[in-house]
NUTOR-228027 format. One record per residue: residue number from 1; residue in one letter; chain; x, y, z of N, C-alpha, C, O in turn. Coordinates in pm, 1 decimal. Atoms other than C-alpha are relative to their C-alpha. Example, Ala and Ser with C-alpha at 12.3 -4.5 7.8 and 13.67 -1.06 7.14 Angstrom:
2
{num=1 residu=A chaine=A nu=89.0 nv=-119.0 nw=0.0 cau=1230.0 cav=-450.0 caw=780.0 cu=90.0 cv=120.0 cw=0.0 ou=193.6 ov=118.1 ow=66.5}
{num=2 residu=S chaine=A nu=-82.0 nv=-119.0 nw=-6.0 cau=1367.0 cav=-106.0 caw=714.0 cu=-77.0 cv=109.0 cw=73.0 ou=-26.1 ov=219.8 ow=89.9}
END
This chain:
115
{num=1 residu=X chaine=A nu=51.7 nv=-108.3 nw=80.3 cau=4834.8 cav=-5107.5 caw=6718.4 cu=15.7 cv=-33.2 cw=-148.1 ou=110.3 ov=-90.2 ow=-202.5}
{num=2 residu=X chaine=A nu=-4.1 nv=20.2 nw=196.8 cau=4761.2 cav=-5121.4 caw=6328.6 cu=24.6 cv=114.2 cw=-50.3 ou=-26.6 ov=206.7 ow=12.7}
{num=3 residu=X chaine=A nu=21.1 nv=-96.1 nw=62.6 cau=4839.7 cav=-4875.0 caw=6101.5 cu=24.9 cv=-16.9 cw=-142.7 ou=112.0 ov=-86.0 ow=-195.4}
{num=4 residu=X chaine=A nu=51.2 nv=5.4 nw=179.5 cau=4715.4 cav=-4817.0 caw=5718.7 cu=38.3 cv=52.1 cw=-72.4 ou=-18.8 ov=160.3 ow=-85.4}
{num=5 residu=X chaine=A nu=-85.2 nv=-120.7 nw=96.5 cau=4937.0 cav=-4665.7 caw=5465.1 cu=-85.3 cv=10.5 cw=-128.1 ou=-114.4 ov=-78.4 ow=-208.2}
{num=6 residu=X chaine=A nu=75.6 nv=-11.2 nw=133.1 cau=4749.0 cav=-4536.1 caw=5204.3 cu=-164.2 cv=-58.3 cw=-14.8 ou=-211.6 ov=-95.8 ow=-122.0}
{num=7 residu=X chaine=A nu=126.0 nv=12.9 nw=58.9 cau=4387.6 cav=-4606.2 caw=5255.4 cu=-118.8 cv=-16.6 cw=-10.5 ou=-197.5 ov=40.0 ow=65.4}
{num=8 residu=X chaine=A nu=138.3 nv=-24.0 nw=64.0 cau=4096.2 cav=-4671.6 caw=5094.7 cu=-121.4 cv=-79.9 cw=2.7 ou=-143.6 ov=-174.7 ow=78.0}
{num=9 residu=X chaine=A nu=128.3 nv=49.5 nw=-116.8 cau=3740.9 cav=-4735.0 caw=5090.1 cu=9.7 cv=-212.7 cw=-57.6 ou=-88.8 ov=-282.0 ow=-32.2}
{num=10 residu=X chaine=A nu=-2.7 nv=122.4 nw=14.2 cau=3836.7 cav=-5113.5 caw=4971.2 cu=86.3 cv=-61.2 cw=58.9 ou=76.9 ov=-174.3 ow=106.6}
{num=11 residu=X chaine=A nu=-145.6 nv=98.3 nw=-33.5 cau=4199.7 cav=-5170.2 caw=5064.7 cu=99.7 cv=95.3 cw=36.3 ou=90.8 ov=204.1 ow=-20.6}
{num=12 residu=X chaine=A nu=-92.9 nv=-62.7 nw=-34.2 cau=4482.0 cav=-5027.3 caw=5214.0 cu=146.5 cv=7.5 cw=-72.5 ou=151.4 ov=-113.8 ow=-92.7}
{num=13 residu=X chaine=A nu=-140.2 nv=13.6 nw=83.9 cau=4844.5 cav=-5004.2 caw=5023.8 cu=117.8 cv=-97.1 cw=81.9 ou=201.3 ov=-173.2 ow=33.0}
{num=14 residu=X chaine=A nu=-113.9 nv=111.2 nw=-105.9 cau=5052.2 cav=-5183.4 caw=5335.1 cu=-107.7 cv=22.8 cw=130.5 ou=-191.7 ov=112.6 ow=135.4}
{num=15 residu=X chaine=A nu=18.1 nv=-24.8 nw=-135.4 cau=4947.0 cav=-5226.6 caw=5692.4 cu=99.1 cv=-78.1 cw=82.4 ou=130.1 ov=-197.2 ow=79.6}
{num=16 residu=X chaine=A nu=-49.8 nv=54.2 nw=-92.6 cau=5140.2 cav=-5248.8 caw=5948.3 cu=-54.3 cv=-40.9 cw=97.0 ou=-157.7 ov=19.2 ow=126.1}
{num=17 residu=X chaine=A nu=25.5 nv=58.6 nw=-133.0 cau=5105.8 cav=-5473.6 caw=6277.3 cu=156.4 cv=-69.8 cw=27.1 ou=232.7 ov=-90.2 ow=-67.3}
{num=18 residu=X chaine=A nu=-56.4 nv=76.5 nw=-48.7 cau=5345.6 cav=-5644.7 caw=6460.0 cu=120.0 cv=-13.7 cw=-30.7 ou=166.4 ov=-127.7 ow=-32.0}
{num=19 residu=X chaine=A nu=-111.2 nv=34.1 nw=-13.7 cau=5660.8 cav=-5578.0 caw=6409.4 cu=36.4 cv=-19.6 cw=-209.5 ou=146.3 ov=-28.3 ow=-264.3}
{num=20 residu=X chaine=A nu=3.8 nv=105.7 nw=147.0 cau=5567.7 cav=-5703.8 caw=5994.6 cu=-72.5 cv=159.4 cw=-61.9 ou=-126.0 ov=250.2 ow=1.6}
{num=21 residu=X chaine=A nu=43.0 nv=-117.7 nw=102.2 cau=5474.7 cav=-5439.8 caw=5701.2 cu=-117.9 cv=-145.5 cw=-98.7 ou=-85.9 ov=-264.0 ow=-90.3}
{num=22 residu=X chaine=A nu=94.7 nv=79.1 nw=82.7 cau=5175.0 cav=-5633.0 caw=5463.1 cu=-53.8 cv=78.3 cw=-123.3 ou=-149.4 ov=154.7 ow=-109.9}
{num=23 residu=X chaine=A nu=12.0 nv=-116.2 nw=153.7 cau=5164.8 cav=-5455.5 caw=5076.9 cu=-93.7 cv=-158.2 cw=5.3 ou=-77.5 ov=-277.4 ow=31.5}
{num=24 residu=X chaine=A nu=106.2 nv=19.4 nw=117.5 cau=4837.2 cav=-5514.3 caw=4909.9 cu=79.8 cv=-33.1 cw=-128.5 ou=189.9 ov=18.3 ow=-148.3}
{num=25 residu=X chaine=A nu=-46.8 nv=13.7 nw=129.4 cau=4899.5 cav=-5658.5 caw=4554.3 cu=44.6 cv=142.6 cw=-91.4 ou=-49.0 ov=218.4 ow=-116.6}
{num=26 residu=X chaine=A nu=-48.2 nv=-97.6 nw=41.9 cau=5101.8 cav=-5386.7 caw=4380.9 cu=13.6 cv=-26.9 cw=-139.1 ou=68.4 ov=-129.4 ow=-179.7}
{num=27 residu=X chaine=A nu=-17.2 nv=63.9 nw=143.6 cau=5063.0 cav=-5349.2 caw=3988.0 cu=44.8 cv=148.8 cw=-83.3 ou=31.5 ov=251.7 ow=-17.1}
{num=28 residu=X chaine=A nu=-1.3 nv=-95.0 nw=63.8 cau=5150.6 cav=-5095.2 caw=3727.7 cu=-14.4 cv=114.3 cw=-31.7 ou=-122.0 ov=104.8 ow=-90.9}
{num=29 residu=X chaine=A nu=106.1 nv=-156.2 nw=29.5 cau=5055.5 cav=-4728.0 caw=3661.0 cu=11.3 cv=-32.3 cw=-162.2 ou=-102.6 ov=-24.0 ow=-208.2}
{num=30 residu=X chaine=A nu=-64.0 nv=-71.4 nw=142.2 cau=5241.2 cav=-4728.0 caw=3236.7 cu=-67.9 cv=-166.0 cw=-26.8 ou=-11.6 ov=-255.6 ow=36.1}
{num=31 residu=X chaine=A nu=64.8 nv=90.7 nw=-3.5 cau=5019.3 cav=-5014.5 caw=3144.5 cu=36.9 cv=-70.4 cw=-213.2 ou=34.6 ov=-177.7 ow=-273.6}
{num=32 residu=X chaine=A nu=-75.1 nv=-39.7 nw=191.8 cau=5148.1 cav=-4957.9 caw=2721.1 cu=160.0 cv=-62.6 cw=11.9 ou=225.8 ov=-67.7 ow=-92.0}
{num=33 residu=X chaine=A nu=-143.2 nv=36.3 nw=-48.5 cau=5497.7 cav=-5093.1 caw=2880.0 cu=-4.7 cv=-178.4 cw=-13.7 ou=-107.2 ov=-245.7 ow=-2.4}
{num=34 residu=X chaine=A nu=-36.9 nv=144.3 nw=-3.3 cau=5666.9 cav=-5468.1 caw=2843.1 cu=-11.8 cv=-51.4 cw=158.4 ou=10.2 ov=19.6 ow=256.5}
{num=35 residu=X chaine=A nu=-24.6 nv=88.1 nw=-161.3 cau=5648.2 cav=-5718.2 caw=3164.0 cu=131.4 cv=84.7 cw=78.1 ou=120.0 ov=148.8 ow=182.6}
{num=36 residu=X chaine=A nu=-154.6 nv=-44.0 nw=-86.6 cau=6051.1 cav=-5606.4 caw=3254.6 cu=-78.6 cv=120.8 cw=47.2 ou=-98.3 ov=125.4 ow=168.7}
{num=37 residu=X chaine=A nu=-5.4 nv=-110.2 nw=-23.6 cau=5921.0 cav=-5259.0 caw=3237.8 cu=-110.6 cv=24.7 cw=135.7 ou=-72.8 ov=90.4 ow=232.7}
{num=38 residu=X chaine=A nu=112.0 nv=13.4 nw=-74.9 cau=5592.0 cav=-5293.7 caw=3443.9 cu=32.8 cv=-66.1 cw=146.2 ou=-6.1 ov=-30.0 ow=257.2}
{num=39 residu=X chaine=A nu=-99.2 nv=33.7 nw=-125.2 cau=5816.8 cav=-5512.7 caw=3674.2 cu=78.5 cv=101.1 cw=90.4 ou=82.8 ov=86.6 ow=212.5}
{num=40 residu=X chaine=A nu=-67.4 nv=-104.1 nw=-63.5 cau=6015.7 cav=-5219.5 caw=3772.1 cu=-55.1 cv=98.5 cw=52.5 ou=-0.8 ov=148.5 ow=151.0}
{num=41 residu=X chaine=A nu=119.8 nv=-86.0 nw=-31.6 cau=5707.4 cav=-4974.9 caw=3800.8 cu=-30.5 cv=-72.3 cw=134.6 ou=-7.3 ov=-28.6 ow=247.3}
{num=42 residu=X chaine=A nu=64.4 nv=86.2 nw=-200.8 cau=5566.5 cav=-5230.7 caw=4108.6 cu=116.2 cv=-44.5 cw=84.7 ou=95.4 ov=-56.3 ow=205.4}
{num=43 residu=X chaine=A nu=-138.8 nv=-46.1 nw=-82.2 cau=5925.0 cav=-5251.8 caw=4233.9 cu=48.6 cv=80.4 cw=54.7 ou=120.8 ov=59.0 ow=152.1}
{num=44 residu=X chaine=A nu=-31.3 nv=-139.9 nw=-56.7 cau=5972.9 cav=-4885.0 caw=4286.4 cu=-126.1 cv=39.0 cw=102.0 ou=-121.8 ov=117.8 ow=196.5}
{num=45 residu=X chaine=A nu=96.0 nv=-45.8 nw=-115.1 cau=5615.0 cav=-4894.1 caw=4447.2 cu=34.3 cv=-59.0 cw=116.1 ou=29.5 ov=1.4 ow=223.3}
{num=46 residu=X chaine=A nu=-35.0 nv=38.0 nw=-108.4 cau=5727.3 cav=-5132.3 caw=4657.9 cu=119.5 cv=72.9 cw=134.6 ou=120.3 ov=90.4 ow=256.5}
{num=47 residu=X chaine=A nu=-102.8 nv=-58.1 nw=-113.3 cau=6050.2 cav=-4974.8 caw=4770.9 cu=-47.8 cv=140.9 cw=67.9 ou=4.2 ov=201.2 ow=161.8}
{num=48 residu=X chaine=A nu=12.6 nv=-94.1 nw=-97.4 cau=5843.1 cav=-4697.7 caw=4838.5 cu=-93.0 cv=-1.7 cw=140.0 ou=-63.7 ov=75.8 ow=231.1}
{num=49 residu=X chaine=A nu=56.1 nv=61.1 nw=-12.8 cau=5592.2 cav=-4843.5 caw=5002.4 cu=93.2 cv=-33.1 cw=178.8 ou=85.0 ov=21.0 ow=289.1}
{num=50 residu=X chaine=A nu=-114.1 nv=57.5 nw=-119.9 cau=5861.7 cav=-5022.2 caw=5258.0 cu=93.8 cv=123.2 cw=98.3 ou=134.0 ov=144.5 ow=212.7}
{num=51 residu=X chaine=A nu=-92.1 nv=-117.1 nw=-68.2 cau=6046.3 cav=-4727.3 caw=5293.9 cu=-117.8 cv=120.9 cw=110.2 ou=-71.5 ov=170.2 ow=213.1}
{num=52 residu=X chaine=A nu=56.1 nv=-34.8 nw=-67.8 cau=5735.5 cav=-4543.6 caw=5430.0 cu=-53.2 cv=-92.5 cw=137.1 ou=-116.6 ov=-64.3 ow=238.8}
{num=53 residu=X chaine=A nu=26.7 nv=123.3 nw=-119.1 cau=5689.0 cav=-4827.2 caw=5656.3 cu=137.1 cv=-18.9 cw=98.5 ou=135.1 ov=-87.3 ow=200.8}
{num=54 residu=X chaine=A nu=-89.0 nv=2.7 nw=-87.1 cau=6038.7 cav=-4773.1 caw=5790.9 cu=79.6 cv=-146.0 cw=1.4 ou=126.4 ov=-201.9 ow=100.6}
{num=55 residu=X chaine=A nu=-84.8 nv=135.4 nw=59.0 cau=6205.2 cav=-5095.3 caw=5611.4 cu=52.5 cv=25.4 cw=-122.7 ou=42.4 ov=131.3 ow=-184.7}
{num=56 residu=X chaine=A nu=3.4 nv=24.0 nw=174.6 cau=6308.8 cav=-5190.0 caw=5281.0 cu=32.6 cv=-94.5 cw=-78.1 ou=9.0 ov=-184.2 ow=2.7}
{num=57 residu=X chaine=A nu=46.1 nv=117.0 nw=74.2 cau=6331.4 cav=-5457.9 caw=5034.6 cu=88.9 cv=-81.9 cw=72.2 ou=26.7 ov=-182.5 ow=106.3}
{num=58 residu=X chaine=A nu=-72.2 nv=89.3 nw=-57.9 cau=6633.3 cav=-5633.6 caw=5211.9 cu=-30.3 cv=-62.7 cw=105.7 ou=47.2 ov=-138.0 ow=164.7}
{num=59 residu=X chaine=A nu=64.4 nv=31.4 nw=-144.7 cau=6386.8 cav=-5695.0 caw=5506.9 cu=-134.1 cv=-67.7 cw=-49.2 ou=-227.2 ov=-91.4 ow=27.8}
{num=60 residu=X chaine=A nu=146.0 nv=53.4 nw=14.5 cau=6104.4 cav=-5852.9 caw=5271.4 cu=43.2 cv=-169.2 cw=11.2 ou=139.7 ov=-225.3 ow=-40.6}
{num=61 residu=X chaine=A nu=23.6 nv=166.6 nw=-90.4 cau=6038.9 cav=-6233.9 caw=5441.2 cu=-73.4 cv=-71.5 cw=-159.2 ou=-24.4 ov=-165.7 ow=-221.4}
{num=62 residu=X chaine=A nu=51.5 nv=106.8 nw=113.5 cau=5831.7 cav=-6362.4 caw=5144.2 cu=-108.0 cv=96.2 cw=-125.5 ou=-195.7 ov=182.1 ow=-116.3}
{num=63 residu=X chaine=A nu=87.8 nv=-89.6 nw=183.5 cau=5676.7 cav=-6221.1 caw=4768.1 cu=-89.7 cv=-95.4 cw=-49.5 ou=-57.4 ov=-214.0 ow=-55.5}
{num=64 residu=X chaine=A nu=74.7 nv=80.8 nw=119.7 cau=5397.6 cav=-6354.7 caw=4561.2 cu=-19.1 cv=114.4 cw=-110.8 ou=-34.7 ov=236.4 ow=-105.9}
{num=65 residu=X chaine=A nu=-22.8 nv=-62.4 nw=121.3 cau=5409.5 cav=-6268.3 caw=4232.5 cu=-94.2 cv=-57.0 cw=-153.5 ou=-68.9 ov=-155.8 ow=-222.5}
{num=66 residu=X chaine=A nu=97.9 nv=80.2 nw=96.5 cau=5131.1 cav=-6326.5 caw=3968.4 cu=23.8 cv=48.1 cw=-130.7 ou=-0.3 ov=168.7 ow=-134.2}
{num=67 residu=X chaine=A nu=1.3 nv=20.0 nw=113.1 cau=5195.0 cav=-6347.8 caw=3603.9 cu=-100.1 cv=-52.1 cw=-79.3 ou=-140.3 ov=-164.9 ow=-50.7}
{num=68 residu=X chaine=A nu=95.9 nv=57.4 nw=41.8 cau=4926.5 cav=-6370.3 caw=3343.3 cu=52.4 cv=-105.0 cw=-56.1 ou=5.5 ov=-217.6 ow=-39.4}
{num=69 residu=X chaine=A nu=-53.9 nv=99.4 nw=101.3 cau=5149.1 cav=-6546.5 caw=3103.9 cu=146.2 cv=-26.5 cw=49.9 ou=248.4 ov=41.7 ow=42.0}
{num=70 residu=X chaine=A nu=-103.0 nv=43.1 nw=-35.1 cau=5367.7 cav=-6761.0 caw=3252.5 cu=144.0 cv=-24.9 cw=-97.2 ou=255.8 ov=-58.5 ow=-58.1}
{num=71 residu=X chaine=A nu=-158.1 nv=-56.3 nw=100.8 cau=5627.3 cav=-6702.8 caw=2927.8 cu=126.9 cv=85.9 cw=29.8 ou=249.4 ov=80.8 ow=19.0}
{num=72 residu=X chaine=A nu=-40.2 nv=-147.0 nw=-47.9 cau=5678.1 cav=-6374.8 caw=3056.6 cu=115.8 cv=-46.6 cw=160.0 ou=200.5 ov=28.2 ow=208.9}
{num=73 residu=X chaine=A nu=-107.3 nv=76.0 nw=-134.4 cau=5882.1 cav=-6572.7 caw=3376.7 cu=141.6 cv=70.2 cw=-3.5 ou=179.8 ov=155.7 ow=76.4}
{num=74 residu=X chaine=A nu=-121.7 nv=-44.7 nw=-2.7 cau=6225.3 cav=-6515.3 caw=3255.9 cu=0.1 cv=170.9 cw=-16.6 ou=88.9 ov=230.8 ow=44.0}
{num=75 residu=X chaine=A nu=-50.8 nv=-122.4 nw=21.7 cau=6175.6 cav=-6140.7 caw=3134.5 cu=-29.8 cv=82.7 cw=153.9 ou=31.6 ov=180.3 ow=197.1}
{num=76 residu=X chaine=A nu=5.5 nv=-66.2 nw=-143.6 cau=6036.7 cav=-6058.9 caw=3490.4 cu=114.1 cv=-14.2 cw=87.1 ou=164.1 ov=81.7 ow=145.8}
{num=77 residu=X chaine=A nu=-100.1 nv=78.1 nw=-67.4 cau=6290.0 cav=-6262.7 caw=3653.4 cu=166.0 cv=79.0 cw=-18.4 ou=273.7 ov=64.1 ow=39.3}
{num=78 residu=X chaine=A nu=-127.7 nv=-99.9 nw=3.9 cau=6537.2 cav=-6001.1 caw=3526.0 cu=18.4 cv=131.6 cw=12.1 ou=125.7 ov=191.0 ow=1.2}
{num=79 residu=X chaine=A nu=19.0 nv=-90.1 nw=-120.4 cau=6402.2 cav=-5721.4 caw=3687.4 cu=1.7 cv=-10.4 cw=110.5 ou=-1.0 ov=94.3 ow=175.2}
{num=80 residu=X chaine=A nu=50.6 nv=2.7 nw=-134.8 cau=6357.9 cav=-5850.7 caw=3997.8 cu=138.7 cv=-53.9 cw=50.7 ou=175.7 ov=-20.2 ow=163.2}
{num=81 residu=X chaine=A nu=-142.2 nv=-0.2 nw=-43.6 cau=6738.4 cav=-6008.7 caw=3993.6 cu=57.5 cv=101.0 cw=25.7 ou=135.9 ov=114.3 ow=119.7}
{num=82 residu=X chaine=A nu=-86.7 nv=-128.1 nw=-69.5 cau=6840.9 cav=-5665.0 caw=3981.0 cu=9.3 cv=90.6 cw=52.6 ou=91.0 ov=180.1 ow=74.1}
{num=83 residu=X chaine=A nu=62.8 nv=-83.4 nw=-189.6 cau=6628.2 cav=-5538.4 caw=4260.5 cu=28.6 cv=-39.5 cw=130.7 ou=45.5 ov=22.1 ow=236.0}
{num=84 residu=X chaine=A nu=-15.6 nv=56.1 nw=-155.1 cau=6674.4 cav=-5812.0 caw=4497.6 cu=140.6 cv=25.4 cw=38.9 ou=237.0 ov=-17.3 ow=-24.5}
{num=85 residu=X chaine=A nu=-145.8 nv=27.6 nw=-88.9 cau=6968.6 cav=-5732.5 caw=4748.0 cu=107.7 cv=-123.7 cw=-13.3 ou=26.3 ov=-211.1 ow=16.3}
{num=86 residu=X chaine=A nu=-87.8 nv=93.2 nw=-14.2 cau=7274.6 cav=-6015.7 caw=4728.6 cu=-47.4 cv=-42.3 cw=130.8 ou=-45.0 ov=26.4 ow=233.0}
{num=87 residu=X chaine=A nu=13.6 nv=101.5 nw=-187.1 cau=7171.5 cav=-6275.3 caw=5035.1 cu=-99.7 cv=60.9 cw=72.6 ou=-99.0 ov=64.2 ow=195.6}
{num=88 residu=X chaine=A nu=94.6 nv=-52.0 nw=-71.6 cau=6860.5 cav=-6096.4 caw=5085.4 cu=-115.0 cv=-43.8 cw=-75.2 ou=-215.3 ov=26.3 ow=-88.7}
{num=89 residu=X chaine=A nu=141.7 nv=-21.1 nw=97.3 cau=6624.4 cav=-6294.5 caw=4838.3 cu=-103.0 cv=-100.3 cw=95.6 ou=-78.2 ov=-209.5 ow=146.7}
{num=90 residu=X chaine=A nu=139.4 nv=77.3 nw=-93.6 cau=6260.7 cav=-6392.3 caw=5030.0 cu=0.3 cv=-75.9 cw=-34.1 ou=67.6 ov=-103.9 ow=-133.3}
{num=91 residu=X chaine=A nu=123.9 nv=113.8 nw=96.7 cau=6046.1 cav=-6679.4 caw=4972.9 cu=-64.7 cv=63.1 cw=-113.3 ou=-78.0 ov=185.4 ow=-117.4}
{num=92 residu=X chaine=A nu=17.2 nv=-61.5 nw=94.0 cau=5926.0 cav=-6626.1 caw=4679.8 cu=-141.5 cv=-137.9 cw=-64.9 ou=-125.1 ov=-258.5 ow=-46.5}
{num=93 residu=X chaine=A nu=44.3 nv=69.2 nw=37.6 cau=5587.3 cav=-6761.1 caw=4489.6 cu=-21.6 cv=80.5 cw=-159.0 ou=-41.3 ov=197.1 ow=-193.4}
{num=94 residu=X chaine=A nu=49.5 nv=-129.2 nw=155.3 cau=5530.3 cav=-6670.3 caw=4110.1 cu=-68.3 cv=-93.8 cw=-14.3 ou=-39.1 ov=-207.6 ow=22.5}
{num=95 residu=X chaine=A nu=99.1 nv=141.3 nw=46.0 cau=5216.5 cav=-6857.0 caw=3969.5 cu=-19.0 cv=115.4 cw=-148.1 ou=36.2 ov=223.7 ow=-168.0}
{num=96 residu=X chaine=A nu=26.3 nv=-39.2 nw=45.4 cau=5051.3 cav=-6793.6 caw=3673.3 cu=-156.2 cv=18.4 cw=14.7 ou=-228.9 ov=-75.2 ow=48.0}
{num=97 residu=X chaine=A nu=168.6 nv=24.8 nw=-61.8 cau=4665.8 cav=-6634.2 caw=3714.6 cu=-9.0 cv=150.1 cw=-88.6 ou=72.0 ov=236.1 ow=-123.0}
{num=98 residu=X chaine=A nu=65.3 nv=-61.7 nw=123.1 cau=4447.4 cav=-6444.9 caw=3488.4 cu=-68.1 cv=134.8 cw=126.6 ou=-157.2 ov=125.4 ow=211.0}
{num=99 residu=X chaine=A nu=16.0 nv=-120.3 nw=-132.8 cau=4467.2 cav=-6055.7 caw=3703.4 cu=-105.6 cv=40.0 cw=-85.9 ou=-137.7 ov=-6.6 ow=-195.2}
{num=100 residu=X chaine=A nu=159.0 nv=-57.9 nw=60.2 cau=4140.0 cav=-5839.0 caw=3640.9 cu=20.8 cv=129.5 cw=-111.6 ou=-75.2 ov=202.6 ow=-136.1}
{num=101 residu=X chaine=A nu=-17.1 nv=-105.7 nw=69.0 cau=4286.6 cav=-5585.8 caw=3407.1 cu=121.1 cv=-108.2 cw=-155.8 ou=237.8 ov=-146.3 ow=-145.9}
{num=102 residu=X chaine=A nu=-71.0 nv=77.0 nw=99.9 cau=4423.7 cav=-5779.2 caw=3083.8 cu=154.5 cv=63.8 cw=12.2 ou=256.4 ov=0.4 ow=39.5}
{num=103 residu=X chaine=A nu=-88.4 nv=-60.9 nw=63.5 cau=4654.1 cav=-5500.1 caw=3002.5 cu=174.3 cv=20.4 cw=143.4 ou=272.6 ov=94.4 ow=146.6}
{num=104 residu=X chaine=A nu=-115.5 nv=-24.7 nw=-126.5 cau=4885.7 cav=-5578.7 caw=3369.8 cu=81.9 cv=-132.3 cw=-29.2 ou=31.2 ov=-244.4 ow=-27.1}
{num=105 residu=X chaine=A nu=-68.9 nv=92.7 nw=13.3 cau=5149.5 cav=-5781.0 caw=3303.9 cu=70.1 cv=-68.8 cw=130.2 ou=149.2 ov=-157.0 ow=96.8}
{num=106 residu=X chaine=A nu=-58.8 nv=-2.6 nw=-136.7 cau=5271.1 cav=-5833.7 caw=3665.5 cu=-83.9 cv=43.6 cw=99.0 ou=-156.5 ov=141.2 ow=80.0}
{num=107 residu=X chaine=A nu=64.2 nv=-67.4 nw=-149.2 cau=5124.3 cav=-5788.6 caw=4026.7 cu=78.3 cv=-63.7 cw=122.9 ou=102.7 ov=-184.0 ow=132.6}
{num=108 residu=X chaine=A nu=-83.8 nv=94.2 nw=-120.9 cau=5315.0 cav=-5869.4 caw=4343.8 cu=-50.8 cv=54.5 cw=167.0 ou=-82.2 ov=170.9 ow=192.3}
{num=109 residu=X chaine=A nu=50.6 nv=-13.2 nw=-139.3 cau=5214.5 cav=-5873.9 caw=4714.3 cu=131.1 cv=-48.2 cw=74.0 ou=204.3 ov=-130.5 ow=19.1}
{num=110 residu=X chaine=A nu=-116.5 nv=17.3 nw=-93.0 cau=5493.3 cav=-5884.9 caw=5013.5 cu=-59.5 cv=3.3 cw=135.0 ou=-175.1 ov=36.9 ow=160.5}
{num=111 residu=X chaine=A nu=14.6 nv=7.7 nw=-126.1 cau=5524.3 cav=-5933.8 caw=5372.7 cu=145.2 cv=61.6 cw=36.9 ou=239.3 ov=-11.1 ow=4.9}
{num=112 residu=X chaine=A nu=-154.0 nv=-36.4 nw=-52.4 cau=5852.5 cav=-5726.5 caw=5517.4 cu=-38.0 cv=2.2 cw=141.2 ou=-150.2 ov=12.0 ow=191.0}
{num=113 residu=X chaine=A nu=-38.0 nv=11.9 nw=-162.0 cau=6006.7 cav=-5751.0 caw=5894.3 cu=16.2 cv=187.6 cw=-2.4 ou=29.6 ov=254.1 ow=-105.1}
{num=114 residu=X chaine=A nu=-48.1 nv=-112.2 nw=-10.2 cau=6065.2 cav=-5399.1 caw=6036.7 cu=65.3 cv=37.6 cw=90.2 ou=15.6 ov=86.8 ow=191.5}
{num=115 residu=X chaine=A nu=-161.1 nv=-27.9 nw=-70.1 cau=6395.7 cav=-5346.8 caw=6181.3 cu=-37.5 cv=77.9 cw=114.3 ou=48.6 ov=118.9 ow=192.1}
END
């Protein structure tokens, strides 16, 4: 069985199958905000995100994480240290790639297990 959290006529917010939760790229709402800050905005979607899925971040298997400006690395990198669980950090990919809204400093997509 599949089921679609959140959606819509393009894309869904997570779907579950199999045991696995699958978040759509998650980005910003406060778009006037620094990378750290915008980092923490798609962090909280996530944990909510997971948590409606009946997991939560200590159960995510692997992150991609797109940065327009790969500068911006370390200031993300210190939001997300002090989200990730101790001995719970995924695979992890950060690239840098030019997202469709200039003004997003961050976007991240996950795969979580569900307990």
């Amino acid at each position: 069985m599949i089921k679609r959290l959140i959606p819509g006529k393009r894309l869904s917010m997570a779907t579950i199958h199999g045991g696995l939760v699958y978040l759509a790229g998650q980005v910003p709402d406060d778009l006037t905000v620094g990378v750290e800050a915008q980092a923490k905005q798609v962090l909280d979607k996530i944990d909510a995100l997971l948590a409606e899925a009946g997991t939560d971040k200590a159960s995510i298997l692997t992150a991609t994480v797109w940065l327009p400006n790969i500068a911006d690395f370390a200031a993300f990198n210190t939001a997300w240290d002090a989200w990730v669980p101790a001995g719970a950090s995924p695979a992890r990919a950060c690239v840098e790639a030019r997202l469709a809204n200039p003004s997003i400093r961050v976007e991240i997509a996950a795969i979580a297990a569900i307990p």
